[in-house]
VOGU-3710 file (C-alpha; in Angstrom, 3 decimals, decimal comma):
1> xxxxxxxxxx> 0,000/0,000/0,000  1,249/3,337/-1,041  1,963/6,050/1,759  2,037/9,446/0,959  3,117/12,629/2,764  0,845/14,862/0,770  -3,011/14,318/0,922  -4,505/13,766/-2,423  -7,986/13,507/-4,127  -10,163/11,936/-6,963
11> xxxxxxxxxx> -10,851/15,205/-8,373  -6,759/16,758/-8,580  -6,062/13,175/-9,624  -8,401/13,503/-12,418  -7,236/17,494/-13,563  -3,550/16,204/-13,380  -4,027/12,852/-15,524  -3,645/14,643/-18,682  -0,682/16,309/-17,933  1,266/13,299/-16,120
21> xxxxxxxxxx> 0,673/11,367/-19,579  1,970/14,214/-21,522  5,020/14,875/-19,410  5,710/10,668/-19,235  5,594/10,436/-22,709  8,109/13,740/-23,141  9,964/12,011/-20,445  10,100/9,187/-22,776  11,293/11,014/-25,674  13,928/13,112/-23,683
31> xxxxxxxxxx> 15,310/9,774/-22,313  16,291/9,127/-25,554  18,233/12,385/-26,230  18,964/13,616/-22,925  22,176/10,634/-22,545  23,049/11,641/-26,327  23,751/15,241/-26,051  27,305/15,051/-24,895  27,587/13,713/-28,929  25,135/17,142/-30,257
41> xxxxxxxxxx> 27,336/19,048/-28,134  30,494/17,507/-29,878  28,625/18,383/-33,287  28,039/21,618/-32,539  31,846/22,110/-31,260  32,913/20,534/-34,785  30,492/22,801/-36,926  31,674/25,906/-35,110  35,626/25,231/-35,850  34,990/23,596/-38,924
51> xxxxxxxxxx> 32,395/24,694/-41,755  33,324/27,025/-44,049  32,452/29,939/-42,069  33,501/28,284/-39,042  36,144/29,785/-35,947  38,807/28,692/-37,979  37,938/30,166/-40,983  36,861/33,622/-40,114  37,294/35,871/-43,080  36,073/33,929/-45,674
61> xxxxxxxxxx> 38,565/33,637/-48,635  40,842/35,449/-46,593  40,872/32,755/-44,284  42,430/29,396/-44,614  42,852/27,432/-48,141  39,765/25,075/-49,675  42,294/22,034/-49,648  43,525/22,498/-45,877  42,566/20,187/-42,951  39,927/22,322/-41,490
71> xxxxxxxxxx> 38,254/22,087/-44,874  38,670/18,805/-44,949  36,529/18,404/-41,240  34,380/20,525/-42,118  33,492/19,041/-45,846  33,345/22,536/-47,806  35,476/23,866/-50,792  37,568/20,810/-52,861  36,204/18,733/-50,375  32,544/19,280/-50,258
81> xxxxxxxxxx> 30,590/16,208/-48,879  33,017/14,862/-47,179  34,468/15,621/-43,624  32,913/14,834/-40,234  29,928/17,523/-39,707  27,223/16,437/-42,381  27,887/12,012/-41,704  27,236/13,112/-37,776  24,049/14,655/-37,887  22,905/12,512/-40,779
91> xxxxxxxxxx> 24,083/8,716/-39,372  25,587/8,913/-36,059  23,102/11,070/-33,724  20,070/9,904/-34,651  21,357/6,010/-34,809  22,346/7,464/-31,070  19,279/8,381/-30,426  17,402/5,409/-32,219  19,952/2,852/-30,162  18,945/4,425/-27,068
101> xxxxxxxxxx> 15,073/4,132/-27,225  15,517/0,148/-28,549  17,507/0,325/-25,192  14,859/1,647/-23,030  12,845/-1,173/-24,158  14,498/-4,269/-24,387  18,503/-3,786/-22,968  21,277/-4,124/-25,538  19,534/-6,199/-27,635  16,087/-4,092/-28,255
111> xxxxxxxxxx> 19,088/-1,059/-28,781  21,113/-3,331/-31,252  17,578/-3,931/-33,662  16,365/-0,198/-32,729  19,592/1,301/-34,537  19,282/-1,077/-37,349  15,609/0,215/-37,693  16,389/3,455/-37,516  18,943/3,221/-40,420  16,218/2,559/-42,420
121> xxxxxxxxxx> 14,687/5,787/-41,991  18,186/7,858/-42,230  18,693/6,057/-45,849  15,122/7,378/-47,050  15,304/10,765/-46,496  18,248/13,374/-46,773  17,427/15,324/-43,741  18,071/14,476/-40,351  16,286/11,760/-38,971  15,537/12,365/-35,391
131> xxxxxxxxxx> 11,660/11,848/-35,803  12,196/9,228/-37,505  14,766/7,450/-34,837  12,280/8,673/-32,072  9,792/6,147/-33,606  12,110/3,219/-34,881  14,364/3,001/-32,075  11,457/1,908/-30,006  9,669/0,216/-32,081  12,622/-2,078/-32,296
141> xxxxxxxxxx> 13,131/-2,957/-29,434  9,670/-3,417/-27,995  8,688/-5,560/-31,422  12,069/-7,648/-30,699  10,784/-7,995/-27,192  7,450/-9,244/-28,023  9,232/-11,456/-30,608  11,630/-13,170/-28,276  8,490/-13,688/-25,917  7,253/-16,338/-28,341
151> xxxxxxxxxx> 9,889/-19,141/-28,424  11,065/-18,494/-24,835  11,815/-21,119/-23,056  11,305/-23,391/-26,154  14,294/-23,375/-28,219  16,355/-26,851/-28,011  19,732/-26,383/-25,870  22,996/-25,246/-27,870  20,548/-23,377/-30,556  19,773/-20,284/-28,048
161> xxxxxxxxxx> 22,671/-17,823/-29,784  21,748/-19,012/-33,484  18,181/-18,077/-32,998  18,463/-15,332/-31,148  21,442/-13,596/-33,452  18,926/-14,583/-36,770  16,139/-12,843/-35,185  17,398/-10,198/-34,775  19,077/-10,150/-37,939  15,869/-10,750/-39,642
171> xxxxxxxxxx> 13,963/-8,745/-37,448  15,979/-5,634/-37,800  15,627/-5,861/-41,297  12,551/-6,109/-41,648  11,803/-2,824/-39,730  14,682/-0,778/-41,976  13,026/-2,096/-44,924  9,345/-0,560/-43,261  11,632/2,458/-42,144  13,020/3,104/-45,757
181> xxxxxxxxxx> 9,668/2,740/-47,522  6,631/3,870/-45,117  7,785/5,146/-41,973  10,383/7,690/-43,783  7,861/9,331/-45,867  5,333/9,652/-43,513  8,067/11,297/-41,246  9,527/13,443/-43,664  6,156/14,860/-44,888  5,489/16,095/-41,276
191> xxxxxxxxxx> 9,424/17,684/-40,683  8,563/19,249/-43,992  5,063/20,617/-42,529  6,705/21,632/-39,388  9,340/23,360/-40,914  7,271/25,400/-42,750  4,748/25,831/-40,079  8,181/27,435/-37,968  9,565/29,347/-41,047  5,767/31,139/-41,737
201> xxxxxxxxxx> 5,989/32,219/-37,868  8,968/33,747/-38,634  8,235/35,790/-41,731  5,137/36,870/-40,169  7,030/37,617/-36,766  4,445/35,610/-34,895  7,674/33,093/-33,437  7,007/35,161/-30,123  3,847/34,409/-29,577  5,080/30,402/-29,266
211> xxxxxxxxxx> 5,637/31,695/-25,147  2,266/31,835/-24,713  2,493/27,833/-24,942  5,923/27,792/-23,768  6,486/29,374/-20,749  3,200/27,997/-18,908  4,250/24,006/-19,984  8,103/24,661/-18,678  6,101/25,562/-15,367  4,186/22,343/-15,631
221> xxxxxxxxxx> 7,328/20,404/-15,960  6,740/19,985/-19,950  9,731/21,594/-20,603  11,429/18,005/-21,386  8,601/17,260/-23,863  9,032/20,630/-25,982  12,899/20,789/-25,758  13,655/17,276/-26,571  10,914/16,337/-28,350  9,777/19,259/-31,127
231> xxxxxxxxxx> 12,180/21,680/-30,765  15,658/20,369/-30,670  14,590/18,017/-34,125  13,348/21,004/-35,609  16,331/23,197/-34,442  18,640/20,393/-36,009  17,501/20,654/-38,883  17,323/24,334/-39,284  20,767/24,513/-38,214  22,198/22,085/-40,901
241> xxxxxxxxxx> 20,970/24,618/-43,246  22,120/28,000/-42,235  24,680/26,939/-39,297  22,550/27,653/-36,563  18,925/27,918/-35,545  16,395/29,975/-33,116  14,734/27,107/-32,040  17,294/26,553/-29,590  16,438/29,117/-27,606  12,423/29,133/-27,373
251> xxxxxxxxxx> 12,408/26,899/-24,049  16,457/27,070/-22,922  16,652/31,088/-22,498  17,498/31,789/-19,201  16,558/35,445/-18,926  12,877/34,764/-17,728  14,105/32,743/-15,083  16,871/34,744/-14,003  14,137/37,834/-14,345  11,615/36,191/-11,939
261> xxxxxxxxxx> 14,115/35,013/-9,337  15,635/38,645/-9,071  12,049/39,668/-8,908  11,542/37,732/-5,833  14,958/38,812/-4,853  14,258/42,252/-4,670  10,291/42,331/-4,285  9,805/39,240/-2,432  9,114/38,007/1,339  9,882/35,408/3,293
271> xxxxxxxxxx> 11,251/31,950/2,363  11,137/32,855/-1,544  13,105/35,983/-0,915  15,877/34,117/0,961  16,276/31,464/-1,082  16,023/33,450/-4,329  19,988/34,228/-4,513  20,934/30,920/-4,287  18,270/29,502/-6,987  19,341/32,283/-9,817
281> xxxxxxxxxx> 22,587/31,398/-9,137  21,675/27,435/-9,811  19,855/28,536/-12,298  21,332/30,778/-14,495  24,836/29,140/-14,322  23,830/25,664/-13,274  20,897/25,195/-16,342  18,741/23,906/-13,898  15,780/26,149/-14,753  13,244/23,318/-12,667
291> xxxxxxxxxx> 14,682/25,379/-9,356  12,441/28,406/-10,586  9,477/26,672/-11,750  7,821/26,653/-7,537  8,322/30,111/-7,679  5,904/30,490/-10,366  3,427/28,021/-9,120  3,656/29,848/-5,706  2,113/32,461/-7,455  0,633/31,894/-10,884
301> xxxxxxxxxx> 0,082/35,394/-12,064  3,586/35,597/-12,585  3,184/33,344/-15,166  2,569/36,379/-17,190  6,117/37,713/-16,878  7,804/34,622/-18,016  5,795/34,954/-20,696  6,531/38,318/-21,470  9,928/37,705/-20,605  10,241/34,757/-23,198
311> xxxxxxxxxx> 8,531/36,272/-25,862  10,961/39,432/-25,523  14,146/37,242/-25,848  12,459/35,075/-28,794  11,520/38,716/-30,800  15,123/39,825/-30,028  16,969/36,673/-31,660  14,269/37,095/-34,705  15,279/40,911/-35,233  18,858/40,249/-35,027
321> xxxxxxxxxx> 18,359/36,959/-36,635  21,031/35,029/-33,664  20,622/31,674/-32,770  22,297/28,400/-31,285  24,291/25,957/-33,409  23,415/23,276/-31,227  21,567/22,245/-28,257  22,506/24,245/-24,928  22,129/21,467/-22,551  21,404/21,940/-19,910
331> xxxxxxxxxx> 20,298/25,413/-19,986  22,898/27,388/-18,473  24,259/30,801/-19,821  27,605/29,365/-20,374  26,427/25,986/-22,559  24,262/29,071/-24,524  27,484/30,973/-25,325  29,408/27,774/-25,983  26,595/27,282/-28,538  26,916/30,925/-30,212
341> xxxxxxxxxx> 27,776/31,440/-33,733  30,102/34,604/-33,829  27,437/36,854/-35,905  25,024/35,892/-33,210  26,575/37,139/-30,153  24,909/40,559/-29,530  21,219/39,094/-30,392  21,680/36,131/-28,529  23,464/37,971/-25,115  20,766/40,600/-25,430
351> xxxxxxxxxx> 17,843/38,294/-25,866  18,888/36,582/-22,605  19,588/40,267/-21,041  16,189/41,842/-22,140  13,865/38,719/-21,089  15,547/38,917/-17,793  14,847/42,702/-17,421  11,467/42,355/-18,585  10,267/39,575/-16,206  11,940/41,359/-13,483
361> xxxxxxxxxx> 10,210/44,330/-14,211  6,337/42,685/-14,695  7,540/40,017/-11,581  8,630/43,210/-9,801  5,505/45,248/-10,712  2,886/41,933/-9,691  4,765/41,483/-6,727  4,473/44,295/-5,090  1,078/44,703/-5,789  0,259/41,621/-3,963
371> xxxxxxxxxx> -0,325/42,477/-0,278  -0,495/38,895/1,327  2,778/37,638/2,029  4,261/34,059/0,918  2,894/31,846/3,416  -0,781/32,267/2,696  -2,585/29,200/4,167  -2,289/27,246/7,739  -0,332/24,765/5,915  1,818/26,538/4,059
381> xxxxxxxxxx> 2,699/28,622/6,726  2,928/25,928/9,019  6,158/24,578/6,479  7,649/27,700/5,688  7,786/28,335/9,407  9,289/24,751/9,958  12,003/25,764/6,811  13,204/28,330/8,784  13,067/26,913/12,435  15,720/24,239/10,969
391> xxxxxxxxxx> 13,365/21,118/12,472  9,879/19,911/12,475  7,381/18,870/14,696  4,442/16,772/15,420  2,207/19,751/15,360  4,265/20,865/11,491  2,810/16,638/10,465  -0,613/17,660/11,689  -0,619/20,883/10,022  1,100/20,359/6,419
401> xxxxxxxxxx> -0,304/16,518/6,279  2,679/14,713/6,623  1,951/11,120/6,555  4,416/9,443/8,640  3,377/5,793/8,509  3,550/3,113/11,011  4,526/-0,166/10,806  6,878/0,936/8,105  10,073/-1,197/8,632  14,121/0,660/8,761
411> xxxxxxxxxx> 14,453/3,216/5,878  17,781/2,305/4,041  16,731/3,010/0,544  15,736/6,613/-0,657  15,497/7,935/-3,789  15,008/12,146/-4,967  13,197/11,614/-8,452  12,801/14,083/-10,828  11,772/14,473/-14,838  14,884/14,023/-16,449
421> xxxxxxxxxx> 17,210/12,608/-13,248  20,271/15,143/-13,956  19,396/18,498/-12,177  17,128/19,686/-9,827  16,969/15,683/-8,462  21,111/15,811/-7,462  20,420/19,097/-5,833  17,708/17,950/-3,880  19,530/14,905/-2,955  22,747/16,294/-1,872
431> xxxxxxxxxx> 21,305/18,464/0,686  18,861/15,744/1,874  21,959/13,515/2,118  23,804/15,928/4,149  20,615/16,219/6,207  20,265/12,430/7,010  23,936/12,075/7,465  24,261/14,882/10,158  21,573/13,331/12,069  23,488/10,101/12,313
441> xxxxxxxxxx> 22,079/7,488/9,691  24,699/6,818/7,702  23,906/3,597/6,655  20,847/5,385/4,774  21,475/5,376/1,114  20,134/8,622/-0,720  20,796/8,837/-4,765  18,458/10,337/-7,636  17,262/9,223/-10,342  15,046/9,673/-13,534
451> xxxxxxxxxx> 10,939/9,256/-12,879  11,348/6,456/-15,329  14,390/5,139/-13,882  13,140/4,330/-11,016  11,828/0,509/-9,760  9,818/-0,720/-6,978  12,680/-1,214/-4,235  13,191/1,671/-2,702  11,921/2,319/0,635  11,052/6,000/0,694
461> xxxxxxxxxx> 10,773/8,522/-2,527  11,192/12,401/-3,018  9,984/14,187/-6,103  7,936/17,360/-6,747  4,452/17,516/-5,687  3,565/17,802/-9,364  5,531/14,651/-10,838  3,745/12,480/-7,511  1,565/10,770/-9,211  3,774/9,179/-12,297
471> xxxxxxxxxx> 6,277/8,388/-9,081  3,904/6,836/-7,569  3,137/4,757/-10,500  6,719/3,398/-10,453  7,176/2,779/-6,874  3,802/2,084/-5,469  4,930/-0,112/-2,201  7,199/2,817/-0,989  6,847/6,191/0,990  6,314/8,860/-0,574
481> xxxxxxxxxx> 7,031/12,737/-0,126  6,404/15,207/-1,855  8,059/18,635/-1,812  7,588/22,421/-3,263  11,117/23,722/-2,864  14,567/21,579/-3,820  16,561/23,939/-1,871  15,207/24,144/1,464  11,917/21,868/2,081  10,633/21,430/5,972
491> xxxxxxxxxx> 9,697/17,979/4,014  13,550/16,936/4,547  13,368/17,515/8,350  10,527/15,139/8,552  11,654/12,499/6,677  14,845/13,157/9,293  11,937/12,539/12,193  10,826/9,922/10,844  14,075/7,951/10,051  14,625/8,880/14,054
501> xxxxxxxxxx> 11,050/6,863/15,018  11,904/3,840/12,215  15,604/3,559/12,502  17,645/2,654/15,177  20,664/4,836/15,749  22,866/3,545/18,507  26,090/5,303/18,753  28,994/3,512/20,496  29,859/4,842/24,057  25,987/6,285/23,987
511> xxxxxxxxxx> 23,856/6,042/27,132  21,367/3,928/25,451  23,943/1,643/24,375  24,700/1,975/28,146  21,418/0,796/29,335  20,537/4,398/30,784  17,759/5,965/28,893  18,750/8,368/25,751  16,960/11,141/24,218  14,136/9,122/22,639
521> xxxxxxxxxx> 13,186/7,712/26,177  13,266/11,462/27,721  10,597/12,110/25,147  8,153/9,846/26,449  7,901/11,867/29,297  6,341/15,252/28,761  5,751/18,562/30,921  2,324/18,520/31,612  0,093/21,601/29,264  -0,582/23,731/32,732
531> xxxxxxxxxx> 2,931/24,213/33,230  3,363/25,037/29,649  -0,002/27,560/29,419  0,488/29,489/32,959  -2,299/31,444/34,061  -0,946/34,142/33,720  0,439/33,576/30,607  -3,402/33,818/29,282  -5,000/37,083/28,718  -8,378/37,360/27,252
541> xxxxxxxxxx> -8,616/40,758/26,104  -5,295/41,864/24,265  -4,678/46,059/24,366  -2,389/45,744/20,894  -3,761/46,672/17,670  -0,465/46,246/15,444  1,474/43,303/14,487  4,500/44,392/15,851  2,476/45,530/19,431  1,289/42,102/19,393
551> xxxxxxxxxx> 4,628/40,175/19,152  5,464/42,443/22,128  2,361/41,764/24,298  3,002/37,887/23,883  6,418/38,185/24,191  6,376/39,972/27,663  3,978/37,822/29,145  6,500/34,676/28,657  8,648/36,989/29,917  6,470/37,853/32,932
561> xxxxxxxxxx> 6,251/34,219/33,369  9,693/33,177/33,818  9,818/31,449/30,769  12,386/33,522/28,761  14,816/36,688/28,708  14,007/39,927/27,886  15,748/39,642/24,462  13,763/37,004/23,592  10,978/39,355/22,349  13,915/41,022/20,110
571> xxxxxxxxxx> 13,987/37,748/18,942  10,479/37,423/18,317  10,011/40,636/15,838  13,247/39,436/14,301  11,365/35,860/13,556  8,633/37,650/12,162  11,174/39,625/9,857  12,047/36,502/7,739  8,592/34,731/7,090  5,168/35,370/8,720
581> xxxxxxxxxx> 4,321/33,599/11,710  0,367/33,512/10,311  -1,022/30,390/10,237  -4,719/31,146/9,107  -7,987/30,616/10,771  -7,214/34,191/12,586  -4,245/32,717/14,484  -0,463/33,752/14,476  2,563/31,888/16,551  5,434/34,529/16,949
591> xxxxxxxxxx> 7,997/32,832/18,459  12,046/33,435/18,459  14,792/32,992/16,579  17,025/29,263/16,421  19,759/31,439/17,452  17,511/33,129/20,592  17,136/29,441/22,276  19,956/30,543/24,537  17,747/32,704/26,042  14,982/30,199/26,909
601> xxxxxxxxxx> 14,747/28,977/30,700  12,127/26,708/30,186  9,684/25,873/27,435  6,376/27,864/27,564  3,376/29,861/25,726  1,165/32,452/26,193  -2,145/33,388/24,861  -3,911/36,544/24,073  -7,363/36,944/22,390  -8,405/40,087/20,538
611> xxxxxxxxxx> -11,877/41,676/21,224  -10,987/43,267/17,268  -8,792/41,904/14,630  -4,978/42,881/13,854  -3,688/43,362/10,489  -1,260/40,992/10,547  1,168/41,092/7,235  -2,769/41,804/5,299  -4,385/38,511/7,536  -6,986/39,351/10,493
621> xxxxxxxxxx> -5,648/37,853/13,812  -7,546/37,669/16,748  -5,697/34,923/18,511  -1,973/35,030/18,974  -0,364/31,973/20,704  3,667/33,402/22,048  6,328/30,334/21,965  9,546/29,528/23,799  10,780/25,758/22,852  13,505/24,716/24,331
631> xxxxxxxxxx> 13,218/21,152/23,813  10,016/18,860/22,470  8,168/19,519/25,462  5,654/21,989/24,010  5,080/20,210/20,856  2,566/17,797/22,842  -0,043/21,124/23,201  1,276/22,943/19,912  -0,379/19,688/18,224  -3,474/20,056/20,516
641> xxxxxxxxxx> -3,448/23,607/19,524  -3,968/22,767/15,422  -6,437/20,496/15,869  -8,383/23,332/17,502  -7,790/25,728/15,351  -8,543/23,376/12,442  -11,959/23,179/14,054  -14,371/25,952/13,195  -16,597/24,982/16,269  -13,824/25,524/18,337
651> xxxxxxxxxx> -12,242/28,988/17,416  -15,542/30,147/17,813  -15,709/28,952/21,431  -12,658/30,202/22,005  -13,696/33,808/20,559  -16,887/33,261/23,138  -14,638/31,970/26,332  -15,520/33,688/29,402  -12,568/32,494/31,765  -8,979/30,922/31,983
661> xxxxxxxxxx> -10,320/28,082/32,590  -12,582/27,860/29,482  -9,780/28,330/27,162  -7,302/25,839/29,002  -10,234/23,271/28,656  -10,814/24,018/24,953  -6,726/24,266/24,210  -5,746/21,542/26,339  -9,328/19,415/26,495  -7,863/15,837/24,485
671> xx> -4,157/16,378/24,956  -3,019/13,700/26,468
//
């Protein structure tokens, strides 16, 4: 039985179905390309030092002879048609690509009959067959798997490697022979219809508009299904025939993600603000534009300034007619520039320079119009404030629905999945790994992989909440989380928590080991809620009416209490500084800093009720719970304390309570 850390429905099941099939079958086609493009990247390196107008030829006539070496490479002047660049993109990358999918399917063996399929295609066409491969190299090997299914088991000892070597043989040409006579036509009709399709967009200047479509699919993790699947054919084959092509950079620009993360940088709050510096910086030089794709879906309208953003860089390479010889993969300024004919360096640094300055501009604009700050719901706020406070907590599972199951034997095995397997995946796995290795589990294996990499062994798996459901196709029998951030999700702290209640760690010279009770043991035995909630601590009709005069009035009754230092309350406002402490249904935590649990005596709240609502960060709070943690002690009533407040019945008895004692008995009423 699948366990999941997110809480899904029939209906989002339904609305997302569509979409996971779309992005597993460009998954599919990527997987093909994606482990080939060290070889379009070696094209593209060849092309640019060797064609006629290449790096080593600059100048034209006045450059080096028609008979020399480079000519030679390249196969221009006395030696037209021969040379390395035209047999590569015509034989070797899209037998690459064709090998690969035959792979996919059926091992060596379906990649062996899926190249010699795909040669069929190549021979009956003289364009570049990457379509074509796309559909052969498959085909192969699934037919050839299909085939072998037949006879298995049946074929007389010492005749295994005849039979299997002839069907193939036969097999495999067979499927060139359908290549070269039906599927090549039918292929090269539709290149034909899609090159013409992209050339009339460009004489009418409509090629912009494609961000419309663009943009919003990146965002939807599609990005692997346009890139790899339409346009990197299409750009191929453009660039064969005027040394470099446009299509390159409709999805791979980097200026409207670099845009929208300095938006946030600059016009941001919270969480997104802080990590904003460290995800343009991932993205922009790493090519790892997944890392800004949350940001969007954090808040959709600013789905409108990538898309501004992209069309702006996408009319900039059509005015100065720039483009890419070759694939920039992955997506990262300096692959683009590695990629850049020399005519095509001031459209192509400019279209990456203007899209960023436009998205920042709209981001900026749409950000600070919007008045409610990042963390908008109970549990959203409820993680963010867990990102920050460097650990979760029971009351963080019952909050954000974390699904920590029981019963669930040691967690050895866990995998970070993502579309492709190569970016945003190792990031989120190296700073979960650090995670899990800090707190002592080093026998805990974390690696990432590829969505459709991945098998049904692994004991726990991390992807995106919007790739969940194909994971979960994969690895039904296994844990799974889901996150919203790679860089910084509270998710990793609780899959920490719950490796700590599933796993044993024992380390030598350790009390437990010992036999004297450890930290696990101390747990069991909580401070009981009145100690925690003093009565004085509780005050029933607050006399703040600002955010900042509330902090203080919670803050001085722990104070009051015993509970905490003065500069604890400095603490507090400086808390509410970074992310708000807003958790919906009218109630707000402020609590201190990690650094400010030096100046905690002993764990403790307070509570103060509002007769009117404060505007707190644009959210009306009439209830604001103070908190000074020291250790887990309060974590027992902080979990009482969501339940209530995710109980309408409740708040409103607390809004109604007369006494102390009423609210203790609602707050504390089932905590055990």
């Amino acid at each position: 039985m699948t366990r999941t850390a997110t809480a899904t429905t029939p209906e989002r099941t339904e609305r997302t179905s569509a979409r996971v099939h779309v992005q597993k079958f460009g998954t599919f086609l990527s997987n093909m390309v994606m482990p080939n493009i060290g070889a379009f990247i070696a094209w593209g390196f060849i092309t640019a030092l060797f064609i006629e107008n290449g790096w080593l030829n600059r100048g034209g006539n006045g450059g080096l002879a028609e008979n020399s070496w480079v000519a030679q490479i390249g196969g221009w002047g006395d030696h037209a048609g021969a040379g390395i660049v035209g047999p590569m993109i015509t034989y070797l990358l899209p037998l690459l690509i064709g090998y690969t999918g035959g792979k996919m399917l059926y091992d060596v063996r379906g990649g062996v009959v899926g190249a010699i399929a795909t040669m069929g295609v190549i021979a009956g066409t003289d364009i570049p067959m990457f379509m074509g491969a796309m559909i052969m190299g498959p085909l192969g090997g699934w037919s050839m798997k299909k085939i072998d299914a037949i006879w298995d088991g049946k074929i007389r000892p010492g005749f295994e490697m005849l039979v299997n070597n002839f069907a193939a043989g036969g097999w495999g040409a067979a499927l060139a022979t359908i290549g070269f006579f039906v599927i090549s036509p039918i292929v090269s009709a539709i290149a034909d219809a899609a090159g013409r399709t992209v050339e009339w967009l460009i004489v009418a200047g409509l090629l912009p508009l494609t961000s419309i479509f663009i943009e919003p699919a990146k965002v939807l993790f599609l990005n692997n299904a346009i890139n790899h699947g339409v346009l990197t054919p299409l750009g191929t084959r453009q660039s064969l025939e005027d040394g470099q092509s446009v299509l390159f950079l409709l999805e791979a620009n980097p200026g409207p993600g670099l845009g929208l993360l300095l938006a946030y940088m600059f016009f941001g709050r919270g969480l997104a603000r802080a990590s904003a510096p460290g995800a343009a910086l991932i993205h922009f030089f790493g090519g790892i534009h997944e890392i800004y794709f949350p940001y969007v879906l954090a808040k959709p309208r600013l789905i409108v300034a990538v898309i501004l953003g992209g069309m702006t860089g996408v009319f900039t390479n059509v005015f100065f007619d720039s483009g890419l010889r070759a694939p920039a993969a992955p997506g990262s300024i300096i692959a683009v520039l590695l990629q850049t004919p020399g005519g095509s360096f001031v459209g192509v640094v400019l279209s990456v320079v203007l899209a960023a300055t436009v998205t920042l501009v709209v981001a900026g604009f749409l950000l600070r119009l919007d008045k409610s700050d990042d963390d908008g719901d109970l549990t959203a706020a409820t993680a963010s404030m867990e990102a920050l406070k460097g650990k979760t907590s029971i009351a963080s599972s019952a909050l954000a629905g974390a699904g920590a199951t029981s019963g669930h034997g040691p967690i050895t095995h866990i995998v970070f999945a993502c579309d492709a397997g190569m970016g945003s995946s190792a990031m989120g796995a190296s700073v979960l790994r650090k995670k899990i290795q800090d707190a002592g589990f080093d026998d805990v294996s974390v690696v990432n992989k590829a969505i459709s990499d991945l098998h049904d062994d692994y004991d726990l798996v991390v992807t995106h909440q919007d790739l969940l459901p194909r994971a979960k196709q994969r690895t039904d029998s296994a844990i799974h989380v889901a996150v919203d951030n790679f860089m910084g999700s509270p998710r990793y702290d609780e899959i920490v928590e719950l490796l700590q209640r599933s796993n044993v760690v024992v380390p030598v010279g350790s009390a437990h080991a010992a036999g004297t009770p450890d930290r696990a043991s101390d747990r069991t035995t909580s401070v009981s809620p009145s100690t925690l909630l003093a009565d004085d601590a509780i005050r029933l009709r607050g006399s703040a009416h600002a955010m900042d005069d509330a902090i203080t009035e919670a803050g001085d009754l722990l104070v009051a209490t015993g509970a905490v230092d003065a500069s604890y309350v400095a603490a507090m406002h400086e808390r509410e500084k970074s992310v708000s402490t807003h958790m919906g249904s009218g109630l707000a935590i402020p609590h201190g800093t990690n650094e400010a649990k030096s100046s905690i005596r002993h764990s403790a709240m307070s509570f103060v009720r509002y007769e009117e609502p404060i505007d707190w960060k644009g959210k009306p709070t009439r209830f604001v719970i103070g908190i000074a943690g020291q250790g887990d002690d309060h974590l027992q009533l902080l979990q009482q304390i969501a339940h209530v407040f995710l109980d309408a019945d409740k708040v409103a008895r607390l809004e109604g309570a007369r006494s102390t004692a009423e609210v203790r008995d609602i707050l504390e009423g089932s905590a055990v």
